[in-house]
KEMARBA-384296 format. One record per residue: residue number from 1; residue in one letter; x, y, z of N, C-alpha, C, O in turn. Coordinates in nm, 3 decimals. Layout:
N
DOBA   nr  rest      nxx      nyy      nzz     caxx     cayy     cazz      cxx      cyy      czz      oxx      oyy      ozz
DOBA  NUM     A        X        Y        Z        X        Y        Z        X        Y        Z        X        Y        Z
...
//
This chain:
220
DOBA   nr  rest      nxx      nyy      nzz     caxx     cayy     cazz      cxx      cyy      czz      oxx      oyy      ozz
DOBA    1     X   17.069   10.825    8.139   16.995   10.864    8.259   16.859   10.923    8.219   16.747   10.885    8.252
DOBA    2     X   16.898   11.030    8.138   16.737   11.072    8.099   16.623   10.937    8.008   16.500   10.929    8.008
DOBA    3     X   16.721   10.855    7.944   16.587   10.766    7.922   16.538   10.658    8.024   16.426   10.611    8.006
DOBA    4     X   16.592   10.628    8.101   16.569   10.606    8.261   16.436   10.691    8.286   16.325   10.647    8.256
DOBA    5     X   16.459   10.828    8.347   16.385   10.846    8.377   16.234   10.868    8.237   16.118   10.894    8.271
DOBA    6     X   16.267   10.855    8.126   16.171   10.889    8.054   16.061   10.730    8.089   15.939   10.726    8.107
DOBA    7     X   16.142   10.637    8.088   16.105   10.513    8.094   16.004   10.502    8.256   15.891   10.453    8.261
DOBA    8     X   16.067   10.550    8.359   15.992   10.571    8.444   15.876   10.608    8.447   15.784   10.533    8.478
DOBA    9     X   15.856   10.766    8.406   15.742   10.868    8.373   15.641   10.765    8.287   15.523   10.739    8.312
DOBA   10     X   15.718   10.719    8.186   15.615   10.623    8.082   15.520   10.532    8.157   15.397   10.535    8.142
DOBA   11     X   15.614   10.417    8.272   15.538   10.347    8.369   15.429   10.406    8.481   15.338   10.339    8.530
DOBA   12     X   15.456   10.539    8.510   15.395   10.571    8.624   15.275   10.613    8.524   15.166   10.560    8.546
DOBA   13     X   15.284   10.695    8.428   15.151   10.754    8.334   15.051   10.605    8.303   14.928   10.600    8.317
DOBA   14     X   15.135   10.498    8.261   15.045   10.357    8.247   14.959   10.336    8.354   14.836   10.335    8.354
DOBA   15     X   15.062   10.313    8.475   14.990   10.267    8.583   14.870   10.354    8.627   14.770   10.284    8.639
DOBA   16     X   14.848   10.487    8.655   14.792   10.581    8.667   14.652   10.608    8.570   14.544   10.652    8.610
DOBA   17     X   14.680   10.578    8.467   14.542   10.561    8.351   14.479   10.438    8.392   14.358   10.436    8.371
DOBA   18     X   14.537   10.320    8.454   14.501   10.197    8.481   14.404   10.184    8.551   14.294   10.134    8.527
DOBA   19     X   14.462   10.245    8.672   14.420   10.258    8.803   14.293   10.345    8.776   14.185   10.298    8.811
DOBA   20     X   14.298   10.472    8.716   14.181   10.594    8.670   14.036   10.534    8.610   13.925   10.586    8.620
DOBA   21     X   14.077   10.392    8.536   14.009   10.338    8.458   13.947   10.271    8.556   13.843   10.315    8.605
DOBA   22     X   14.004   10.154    8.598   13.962   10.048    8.674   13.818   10.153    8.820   13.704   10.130    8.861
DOBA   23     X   13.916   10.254    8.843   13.791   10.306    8.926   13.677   10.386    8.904   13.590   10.409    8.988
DOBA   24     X   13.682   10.434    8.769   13.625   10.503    8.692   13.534   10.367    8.672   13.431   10.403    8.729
DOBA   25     X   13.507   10.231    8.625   13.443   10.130    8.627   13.363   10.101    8.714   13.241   10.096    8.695
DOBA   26     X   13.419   10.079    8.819   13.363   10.025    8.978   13.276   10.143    8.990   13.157   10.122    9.013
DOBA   27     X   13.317   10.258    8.978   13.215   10.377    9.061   13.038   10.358    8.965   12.925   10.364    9.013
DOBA   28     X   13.088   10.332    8.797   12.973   10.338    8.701   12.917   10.210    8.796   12.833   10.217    8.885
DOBA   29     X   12.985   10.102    8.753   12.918   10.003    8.853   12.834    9.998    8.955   12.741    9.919    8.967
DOBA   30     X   12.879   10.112    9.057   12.793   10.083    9.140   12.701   10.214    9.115   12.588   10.188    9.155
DOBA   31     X   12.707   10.307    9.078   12.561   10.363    9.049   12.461   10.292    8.950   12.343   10.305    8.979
DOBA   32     X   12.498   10.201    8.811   12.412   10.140    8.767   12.331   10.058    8.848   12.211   10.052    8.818
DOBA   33     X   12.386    9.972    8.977   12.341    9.895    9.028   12.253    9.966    9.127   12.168    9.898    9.184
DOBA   34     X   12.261   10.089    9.154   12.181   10.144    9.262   12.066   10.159    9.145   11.975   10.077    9.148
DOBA   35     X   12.064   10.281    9.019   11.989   10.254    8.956   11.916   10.121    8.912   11.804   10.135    8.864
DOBA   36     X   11.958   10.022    8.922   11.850    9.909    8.861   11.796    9.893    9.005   11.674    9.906    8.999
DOBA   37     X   11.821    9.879    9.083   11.791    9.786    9.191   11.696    9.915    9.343   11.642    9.879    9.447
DOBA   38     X   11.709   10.035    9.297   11.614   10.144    9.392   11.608   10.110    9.529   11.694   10.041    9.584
DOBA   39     X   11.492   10.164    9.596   11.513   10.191    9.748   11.348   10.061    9.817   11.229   10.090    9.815
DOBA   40     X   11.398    9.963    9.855   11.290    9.863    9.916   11.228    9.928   10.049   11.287    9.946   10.155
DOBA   41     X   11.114    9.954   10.021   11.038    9.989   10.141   10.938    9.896   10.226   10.866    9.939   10.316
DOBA   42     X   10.944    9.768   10.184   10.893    9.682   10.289   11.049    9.662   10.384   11.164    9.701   10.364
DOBA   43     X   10.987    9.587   10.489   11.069    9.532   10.595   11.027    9.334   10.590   10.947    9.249   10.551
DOBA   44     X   11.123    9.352   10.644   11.083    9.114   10.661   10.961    9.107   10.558   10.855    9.067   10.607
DOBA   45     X   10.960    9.135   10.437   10.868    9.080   10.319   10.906    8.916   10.272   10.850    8.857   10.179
DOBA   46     X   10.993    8.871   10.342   11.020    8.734   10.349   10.971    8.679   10.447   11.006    8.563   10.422
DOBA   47     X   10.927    8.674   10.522   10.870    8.696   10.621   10.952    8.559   10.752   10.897    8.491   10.838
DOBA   48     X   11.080    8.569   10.715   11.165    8.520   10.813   11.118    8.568   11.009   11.155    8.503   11.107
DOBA   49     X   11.065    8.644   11.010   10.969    8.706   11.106   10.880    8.776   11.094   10.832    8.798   10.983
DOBA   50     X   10.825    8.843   11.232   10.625    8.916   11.183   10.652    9.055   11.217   10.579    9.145   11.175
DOBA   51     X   10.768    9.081   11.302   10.828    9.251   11.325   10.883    9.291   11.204   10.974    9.228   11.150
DOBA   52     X   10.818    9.426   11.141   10.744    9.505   11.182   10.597    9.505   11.137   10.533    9.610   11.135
DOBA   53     X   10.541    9.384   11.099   10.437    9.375   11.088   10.311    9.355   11.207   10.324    9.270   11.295
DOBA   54     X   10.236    9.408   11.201   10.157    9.400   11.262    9.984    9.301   11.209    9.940    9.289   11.095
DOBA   55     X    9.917    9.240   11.359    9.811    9.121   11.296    9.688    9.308   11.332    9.677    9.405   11.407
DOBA   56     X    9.604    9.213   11.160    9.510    9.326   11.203    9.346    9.203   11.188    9.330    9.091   11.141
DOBA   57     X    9.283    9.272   11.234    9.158    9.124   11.244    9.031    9.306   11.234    9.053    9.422   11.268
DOBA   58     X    8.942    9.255   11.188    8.814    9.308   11.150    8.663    9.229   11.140    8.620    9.188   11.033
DOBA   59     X    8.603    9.217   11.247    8.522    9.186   11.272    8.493    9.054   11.316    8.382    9.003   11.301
DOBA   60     X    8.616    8.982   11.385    8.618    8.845   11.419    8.587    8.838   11.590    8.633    8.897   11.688
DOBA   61     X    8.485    8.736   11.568    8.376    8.733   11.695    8.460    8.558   11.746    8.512    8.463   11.687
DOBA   62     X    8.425    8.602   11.899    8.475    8.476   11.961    8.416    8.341   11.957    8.437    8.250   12.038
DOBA   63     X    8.351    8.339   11.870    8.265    8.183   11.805    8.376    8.160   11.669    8.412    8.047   11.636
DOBA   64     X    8.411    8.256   11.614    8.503    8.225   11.485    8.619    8.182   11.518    8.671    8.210   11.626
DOBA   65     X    8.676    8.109   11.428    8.842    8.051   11.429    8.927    8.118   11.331    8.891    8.120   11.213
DOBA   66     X    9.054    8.184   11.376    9.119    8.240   11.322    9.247    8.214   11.322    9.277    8.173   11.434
DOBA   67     X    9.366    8.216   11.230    9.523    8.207   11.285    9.560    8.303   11.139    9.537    8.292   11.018
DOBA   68     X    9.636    8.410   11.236    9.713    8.511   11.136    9.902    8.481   11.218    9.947    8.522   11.325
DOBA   69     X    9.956    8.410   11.127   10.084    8.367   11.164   10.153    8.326   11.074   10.093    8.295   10.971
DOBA   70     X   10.345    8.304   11.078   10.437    8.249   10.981   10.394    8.136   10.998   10.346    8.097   11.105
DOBA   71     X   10.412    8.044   10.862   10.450    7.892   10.874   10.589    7.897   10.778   10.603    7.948   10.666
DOBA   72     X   10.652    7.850   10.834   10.780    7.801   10.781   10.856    7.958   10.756   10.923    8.014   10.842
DOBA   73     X   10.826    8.016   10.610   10.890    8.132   10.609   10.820    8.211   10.492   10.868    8.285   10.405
DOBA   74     X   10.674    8.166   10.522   10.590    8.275   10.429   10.459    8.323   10.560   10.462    8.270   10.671
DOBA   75     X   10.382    8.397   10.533   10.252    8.448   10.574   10.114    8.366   10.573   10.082    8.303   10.472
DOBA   76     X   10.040    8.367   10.677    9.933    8.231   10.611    9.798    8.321   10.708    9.829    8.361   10.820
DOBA   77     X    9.675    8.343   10.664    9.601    8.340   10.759    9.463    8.276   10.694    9.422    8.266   10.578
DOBA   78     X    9.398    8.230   10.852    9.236    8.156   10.835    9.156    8.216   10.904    9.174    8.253   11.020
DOBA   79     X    9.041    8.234   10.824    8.920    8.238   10.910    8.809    8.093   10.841    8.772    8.056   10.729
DOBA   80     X    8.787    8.038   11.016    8.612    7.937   10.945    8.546    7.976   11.099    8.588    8.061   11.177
DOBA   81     X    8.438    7.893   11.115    8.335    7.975   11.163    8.301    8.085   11.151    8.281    8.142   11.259
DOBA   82     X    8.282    8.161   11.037    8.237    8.266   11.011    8.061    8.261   11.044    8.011    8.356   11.103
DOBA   83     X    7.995    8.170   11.010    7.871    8.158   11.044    7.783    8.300   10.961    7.712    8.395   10.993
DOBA   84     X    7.845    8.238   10.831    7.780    8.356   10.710    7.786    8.528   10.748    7.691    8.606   10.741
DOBA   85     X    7.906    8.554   10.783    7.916    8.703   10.877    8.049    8.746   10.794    8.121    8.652   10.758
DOBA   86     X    8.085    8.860   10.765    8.213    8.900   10.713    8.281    8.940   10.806    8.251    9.013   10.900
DOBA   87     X    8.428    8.864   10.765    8.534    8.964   10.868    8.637    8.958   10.800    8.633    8.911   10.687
DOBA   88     X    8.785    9.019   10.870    8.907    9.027   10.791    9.008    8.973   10.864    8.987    8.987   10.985
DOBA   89     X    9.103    8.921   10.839    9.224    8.911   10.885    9.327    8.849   10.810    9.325    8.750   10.737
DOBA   90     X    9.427    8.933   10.846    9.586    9.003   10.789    9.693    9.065   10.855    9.745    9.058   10.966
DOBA   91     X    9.710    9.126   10.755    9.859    9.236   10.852    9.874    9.338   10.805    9.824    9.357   10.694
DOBA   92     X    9.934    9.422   10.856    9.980    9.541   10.795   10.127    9.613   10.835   10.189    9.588   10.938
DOBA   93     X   10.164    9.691   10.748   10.302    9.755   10.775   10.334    9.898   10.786   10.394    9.933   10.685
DOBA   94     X   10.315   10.008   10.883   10.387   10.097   10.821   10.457   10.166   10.783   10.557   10.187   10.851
DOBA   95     X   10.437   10.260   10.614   10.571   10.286   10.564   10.582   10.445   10.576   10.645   10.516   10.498
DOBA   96     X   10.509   10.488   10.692   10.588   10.617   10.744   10.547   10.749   10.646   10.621   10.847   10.652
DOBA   97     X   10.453   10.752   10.571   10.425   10.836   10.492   10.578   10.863   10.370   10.627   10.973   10.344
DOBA   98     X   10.611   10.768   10.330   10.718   10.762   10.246   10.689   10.898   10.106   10.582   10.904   10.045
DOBA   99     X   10.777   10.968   10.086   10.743   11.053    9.995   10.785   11.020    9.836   10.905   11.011    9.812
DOBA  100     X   10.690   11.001    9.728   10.640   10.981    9.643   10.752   11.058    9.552   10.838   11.018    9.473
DOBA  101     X   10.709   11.192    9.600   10.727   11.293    9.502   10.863   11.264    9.411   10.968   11.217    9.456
DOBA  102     X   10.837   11.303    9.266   10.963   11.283    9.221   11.035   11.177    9.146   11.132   11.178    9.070
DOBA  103     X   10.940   11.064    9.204   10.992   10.931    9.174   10.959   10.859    9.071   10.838   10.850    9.054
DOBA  104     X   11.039   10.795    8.982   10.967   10.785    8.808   10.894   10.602    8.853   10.803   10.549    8.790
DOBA  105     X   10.973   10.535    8.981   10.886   10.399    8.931   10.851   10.335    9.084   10.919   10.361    9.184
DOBA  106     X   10.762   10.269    9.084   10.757   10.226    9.249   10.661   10.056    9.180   10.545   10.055    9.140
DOBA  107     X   10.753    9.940    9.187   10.695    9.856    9.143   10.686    9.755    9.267   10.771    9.752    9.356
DOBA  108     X   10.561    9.664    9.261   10.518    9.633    9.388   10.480    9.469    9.325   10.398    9.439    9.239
DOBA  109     X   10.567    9.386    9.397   10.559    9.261    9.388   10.530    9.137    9.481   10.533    9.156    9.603
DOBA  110     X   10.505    9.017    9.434   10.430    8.914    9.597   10.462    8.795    9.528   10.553    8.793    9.445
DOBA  111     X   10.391    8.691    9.558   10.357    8.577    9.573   10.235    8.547    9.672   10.237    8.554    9.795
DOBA  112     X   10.123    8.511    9.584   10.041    8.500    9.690    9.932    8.393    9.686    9.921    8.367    9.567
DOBA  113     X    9.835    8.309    9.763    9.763    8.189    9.768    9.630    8.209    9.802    9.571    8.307    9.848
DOBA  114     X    9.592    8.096    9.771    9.453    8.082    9.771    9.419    7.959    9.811    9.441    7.877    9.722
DOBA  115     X    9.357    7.895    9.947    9.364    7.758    9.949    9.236    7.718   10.055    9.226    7.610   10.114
DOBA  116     X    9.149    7.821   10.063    9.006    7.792   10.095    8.943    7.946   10.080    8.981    8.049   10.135
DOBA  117     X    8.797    7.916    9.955    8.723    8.025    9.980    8.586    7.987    9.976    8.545    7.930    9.875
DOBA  118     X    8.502    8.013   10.079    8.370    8.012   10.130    8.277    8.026    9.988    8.213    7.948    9.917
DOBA  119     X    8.315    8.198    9.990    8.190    8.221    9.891    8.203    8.191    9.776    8.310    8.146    9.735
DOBA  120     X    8.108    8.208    9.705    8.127    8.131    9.555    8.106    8.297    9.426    8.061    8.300    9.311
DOBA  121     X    8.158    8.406    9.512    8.143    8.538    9.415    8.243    8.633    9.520    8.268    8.578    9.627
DOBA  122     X    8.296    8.752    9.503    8.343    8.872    9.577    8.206    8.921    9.704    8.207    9.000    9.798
DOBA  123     X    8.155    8.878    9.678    8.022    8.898    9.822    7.952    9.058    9.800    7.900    9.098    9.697
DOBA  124     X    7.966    9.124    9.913    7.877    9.245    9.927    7.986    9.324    9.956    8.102    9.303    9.922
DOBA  125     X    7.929    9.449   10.043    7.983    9.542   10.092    8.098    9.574   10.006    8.212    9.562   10.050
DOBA  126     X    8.070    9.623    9.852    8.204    9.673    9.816    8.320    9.534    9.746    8.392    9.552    9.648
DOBA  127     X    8.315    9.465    9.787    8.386    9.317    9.740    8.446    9.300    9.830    8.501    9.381    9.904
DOBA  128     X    8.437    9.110    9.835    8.501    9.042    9.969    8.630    8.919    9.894    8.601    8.832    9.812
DOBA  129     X    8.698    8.932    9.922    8.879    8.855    9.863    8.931    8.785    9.995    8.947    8.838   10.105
DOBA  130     X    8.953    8.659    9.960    9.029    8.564   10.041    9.162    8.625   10.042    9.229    8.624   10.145
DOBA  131     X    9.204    8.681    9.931    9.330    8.738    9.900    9.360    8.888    9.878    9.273    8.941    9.808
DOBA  132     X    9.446    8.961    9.913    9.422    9.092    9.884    9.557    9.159    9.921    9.638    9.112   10.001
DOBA  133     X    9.575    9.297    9.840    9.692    9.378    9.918    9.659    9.484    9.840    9.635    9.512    9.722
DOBA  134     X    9.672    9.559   10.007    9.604    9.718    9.958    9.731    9.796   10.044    9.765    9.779   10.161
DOBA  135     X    9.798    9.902    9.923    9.827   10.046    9.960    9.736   10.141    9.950    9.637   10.157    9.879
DOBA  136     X    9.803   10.218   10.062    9.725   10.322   10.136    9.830   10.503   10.096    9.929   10.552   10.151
DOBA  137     X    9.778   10.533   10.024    9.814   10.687   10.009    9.789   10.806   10.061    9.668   10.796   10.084
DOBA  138     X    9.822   10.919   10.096    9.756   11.086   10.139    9.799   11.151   10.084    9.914   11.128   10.047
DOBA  139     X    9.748   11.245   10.055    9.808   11.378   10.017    9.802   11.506   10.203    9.775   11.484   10.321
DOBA  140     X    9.837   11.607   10.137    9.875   11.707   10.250    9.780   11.722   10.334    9.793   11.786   10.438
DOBA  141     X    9.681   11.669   10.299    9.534   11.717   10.388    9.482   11.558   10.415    9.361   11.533   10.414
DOBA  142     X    9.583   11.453   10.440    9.565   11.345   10.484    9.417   11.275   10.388    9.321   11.237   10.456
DOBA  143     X    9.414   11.271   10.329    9.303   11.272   10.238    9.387   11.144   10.169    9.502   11.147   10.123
DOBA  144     X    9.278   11.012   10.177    9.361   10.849   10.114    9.319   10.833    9.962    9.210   10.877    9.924
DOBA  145     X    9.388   10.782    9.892    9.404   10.688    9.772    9.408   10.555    9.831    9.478   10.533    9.929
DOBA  146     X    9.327   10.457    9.770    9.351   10.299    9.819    9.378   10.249    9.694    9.317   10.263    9.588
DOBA  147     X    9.487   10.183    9.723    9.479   10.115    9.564    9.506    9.955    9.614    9.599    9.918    9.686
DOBA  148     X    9.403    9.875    9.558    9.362    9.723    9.582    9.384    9.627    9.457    9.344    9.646    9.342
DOBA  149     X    9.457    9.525    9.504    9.470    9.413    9.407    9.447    9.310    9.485    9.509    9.254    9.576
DOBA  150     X    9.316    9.290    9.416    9.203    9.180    9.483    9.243    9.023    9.422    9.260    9.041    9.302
DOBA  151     X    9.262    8.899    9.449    9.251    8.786    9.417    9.133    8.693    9.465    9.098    8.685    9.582
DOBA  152     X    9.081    8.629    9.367    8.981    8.549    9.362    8.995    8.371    9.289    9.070    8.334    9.199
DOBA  153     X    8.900    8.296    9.363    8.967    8.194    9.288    8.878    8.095    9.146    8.768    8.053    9.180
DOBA  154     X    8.913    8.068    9.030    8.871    8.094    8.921    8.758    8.025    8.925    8.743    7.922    8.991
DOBA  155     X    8.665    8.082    8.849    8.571    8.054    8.854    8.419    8.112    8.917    8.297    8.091    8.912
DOBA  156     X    8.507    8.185    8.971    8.400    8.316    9.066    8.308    8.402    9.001    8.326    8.439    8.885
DOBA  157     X    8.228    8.428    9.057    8.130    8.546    8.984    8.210    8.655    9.084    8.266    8.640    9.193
DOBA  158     X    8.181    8.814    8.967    8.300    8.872    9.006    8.158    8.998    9.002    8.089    9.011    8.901
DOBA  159     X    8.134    9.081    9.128    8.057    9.183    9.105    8.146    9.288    9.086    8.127    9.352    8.983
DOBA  160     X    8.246    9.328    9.162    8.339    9.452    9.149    8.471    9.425    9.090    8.571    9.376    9.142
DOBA  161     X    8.451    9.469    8.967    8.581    9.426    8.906    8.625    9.545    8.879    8.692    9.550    8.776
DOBA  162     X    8.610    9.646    8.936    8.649    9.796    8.967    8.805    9.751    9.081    8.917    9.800    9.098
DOBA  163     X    8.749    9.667    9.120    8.872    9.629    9.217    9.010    9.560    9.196    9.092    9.518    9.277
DOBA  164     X    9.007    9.561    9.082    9.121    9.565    9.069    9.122    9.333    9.034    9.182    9.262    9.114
DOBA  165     X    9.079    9.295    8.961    9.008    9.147    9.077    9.098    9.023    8.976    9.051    9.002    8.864
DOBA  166     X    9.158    8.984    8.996    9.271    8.818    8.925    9.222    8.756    8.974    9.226    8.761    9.097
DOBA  167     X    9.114    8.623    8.882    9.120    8.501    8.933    9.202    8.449    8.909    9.246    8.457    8.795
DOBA  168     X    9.300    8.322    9.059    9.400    8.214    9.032    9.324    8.138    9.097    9.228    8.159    9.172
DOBA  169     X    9.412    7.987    9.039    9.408    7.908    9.064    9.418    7.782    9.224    9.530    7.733    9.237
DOBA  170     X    9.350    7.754    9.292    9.313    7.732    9.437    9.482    7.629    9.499    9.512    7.526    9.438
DOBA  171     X    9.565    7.675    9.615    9.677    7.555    9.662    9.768    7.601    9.611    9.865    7.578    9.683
DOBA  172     X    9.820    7.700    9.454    9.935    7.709    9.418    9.970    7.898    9.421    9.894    7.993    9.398
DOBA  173     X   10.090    7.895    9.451   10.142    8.041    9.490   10.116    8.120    9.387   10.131    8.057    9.282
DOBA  174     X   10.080    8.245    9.367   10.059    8.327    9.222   10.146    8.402    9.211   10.158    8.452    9.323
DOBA  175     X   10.246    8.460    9.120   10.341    8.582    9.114   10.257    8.696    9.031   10.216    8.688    8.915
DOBA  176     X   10.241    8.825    9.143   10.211    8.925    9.088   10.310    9.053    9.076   10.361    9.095    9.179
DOBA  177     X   10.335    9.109    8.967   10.410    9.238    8.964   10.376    9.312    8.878   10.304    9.277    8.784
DOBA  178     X   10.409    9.399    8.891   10.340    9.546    8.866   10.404    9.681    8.848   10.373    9.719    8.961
DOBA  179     X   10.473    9.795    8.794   10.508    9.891    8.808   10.383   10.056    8.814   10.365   10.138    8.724
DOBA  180     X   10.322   10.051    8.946   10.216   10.152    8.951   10.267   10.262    8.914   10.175   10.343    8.901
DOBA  181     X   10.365   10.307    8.892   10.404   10.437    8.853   10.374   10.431    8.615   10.359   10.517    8.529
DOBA  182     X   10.384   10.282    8.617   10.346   10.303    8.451   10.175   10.245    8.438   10.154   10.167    8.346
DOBA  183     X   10.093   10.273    8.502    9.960   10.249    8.515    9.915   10.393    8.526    9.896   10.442    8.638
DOBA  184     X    9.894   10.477    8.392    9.833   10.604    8.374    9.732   10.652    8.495    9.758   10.748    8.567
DOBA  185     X    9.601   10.563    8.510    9.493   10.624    8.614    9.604   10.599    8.762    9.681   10.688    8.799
DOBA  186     X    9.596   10.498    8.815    9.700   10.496    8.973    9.831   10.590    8.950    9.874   10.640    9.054
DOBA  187     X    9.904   10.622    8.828   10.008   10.703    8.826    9.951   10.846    8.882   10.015   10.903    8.970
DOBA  188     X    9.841   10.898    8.835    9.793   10.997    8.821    9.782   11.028    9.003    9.834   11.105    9.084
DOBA  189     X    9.686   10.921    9.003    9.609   10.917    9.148    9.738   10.926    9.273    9.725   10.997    9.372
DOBA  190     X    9.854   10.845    9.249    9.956   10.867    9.343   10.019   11.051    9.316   10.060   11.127    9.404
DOBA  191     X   10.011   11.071    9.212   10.121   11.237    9.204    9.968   11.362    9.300    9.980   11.482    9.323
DOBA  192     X    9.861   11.287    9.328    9.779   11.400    9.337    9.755   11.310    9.539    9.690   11.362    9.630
DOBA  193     X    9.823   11.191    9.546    9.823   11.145    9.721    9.974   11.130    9.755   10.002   11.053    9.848
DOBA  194     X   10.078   11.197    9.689   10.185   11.155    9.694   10.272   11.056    9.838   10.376   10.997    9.810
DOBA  195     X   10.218   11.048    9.977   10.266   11.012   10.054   10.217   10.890   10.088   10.100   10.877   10.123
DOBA  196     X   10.328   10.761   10.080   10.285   10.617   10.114   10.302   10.602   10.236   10.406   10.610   10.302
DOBA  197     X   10.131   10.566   10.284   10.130   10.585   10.453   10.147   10.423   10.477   10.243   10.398   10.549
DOBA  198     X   10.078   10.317   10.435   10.063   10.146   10.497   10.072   10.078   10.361   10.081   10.117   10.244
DOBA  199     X   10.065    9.964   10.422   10.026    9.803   10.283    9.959    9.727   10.414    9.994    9.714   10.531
DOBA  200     X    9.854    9.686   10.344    9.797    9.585   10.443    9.774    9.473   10.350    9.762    9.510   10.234
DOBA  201     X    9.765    9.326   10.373    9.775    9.215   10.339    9.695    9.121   10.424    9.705    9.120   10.547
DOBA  202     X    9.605    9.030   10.347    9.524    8.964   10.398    9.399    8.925   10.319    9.381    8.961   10.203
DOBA  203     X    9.303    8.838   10.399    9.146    8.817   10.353    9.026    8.823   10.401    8.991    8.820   10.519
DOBA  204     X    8.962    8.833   10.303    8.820    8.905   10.381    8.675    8.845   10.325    8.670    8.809   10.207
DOBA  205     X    8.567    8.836   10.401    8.458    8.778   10.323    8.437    8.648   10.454    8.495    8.662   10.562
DOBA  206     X    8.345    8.521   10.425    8.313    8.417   10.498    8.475    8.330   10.535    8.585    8.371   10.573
DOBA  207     X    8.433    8.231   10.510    8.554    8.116   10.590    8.642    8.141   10.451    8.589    8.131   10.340
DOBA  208     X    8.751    8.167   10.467    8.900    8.159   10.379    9.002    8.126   10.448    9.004    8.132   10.571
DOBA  209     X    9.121    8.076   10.358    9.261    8.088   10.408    9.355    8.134   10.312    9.322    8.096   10.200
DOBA  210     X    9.443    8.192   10.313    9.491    8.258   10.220    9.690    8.259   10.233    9.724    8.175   10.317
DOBA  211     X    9.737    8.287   10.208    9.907    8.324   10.217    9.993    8.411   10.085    9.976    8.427    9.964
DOBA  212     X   10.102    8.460   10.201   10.178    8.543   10.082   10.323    8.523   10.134   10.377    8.495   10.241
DOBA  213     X   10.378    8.563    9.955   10.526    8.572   10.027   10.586    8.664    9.957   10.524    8.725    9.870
DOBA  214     X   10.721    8.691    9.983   10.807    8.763    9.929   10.781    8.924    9.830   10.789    8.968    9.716
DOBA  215     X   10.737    8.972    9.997   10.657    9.091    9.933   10.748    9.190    9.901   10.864    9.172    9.939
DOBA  216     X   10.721    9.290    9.839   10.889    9.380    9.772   10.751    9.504    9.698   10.656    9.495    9.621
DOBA  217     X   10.809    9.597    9.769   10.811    9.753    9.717   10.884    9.821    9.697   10.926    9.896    9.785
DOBA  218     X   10.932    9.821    9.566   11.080    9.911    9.516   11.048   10.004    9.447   10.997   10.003    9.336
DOBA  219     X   11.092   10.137    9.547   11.116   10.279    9.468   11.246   10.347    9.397   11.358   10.338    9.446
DOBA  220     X   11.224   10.400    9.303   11.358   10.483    9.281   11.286   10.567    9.158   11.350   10.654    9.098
//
């Protein structure tokens, strides 16, 4: 009888380490996976729809032609009739003054096009991009950080290359990524604007058309 029950005790202690183990696994599991994979702060960056994005247009006069809209299941916008005049149009999102603080990586990724550009340089006023995506930062006194990653298409004369400026190639999608939190000067510049207020997306300058896709801002 007693090795009965010793035999018992033996099975239940097996089963019990088994079980301890197996969940002791799953739990590592799923915090590694939260660790690799952090907190996405875009919305429809696939752009399966345009909520919560919003169309933003800058300086487009009713002689110009414009379309800021999905095709299929990426982002696309045009401007022609510009009639040698700058304007913008894009979109934007916002991310609510998302707080920074604390956070060791915030890497910011796209796909993005180039498939008509007017001018034959970044233009005036500061630089003009068929292609573009700019976050928008504050600190406590609402006071912005812009940080811009300008696209151009090769071959361009480039006046502001302060801006951040990639020439690609004209018709084919570009993959850009990035971790701004390991970029010393923008690392710096975000711990001193810590709060992510927008992303705006789009192009700017004479007649362009431009597109993006699969936009992704991951913090953790």
């Amino acid at each position: 009888m007693k090795k009965f029950k010793f035999i018992l005790s033996l099975i239940l202690i097996i089963f019990l380490t088994i079980g301890f183990s197996i969940a002791q696994e799953e739990n590592e599991e799923i915090i590694t996976e939260e660790e690799i994979e952090g907190l996405e702060l875009i919305q429809k960056g696939n752009f399966n729809e345009l909520t919560p994005w919003e169309t933003m247009l800058i300086n487009i006069k009713e002689t110009n032609y414009y379309e800021a809209q999905i095709y299929v299941d990426y982002f696309m916008w045009v401007r022609k009739n510009s009639e040698a005049d700058g304007g913008f149009v894009g979109i934007k999102q916002s991310l609510g003054n998302f707080d920074l603080k604390d956070k060791k990586s915030l890497k910011l990724s796209f796909d993005i096009l180039i498939s008509l550009q007017e001018l034959s340089s970044d233009g005036w006023v500061g630089g003009e991009y068929p292609a573009q995506v700019i976050l928008i930062f504050v600190n406590e006194n609402n006071e912005e950080y812009i940080y811009k990653k300008c696209f151009i298409l090769k071959g361009s004369t480039i006046n502001y290359p302060e801006n951040n400026v990639t020439e690609i190639e004209s018709g084919d999608f570009y993959h850009f990524e990035t971790d701004l939190m390991e970029e010393s000067e923008t690392y710096n510049s975000i711990i001193s604007h810590p709060y992510l207020k927008e992303i705006i997306i789009g192009g700017s300058g004479w007649d362009f058309v431009g597109a993006v896709d699969n936009v992704s801002l991951m913090v953790k």
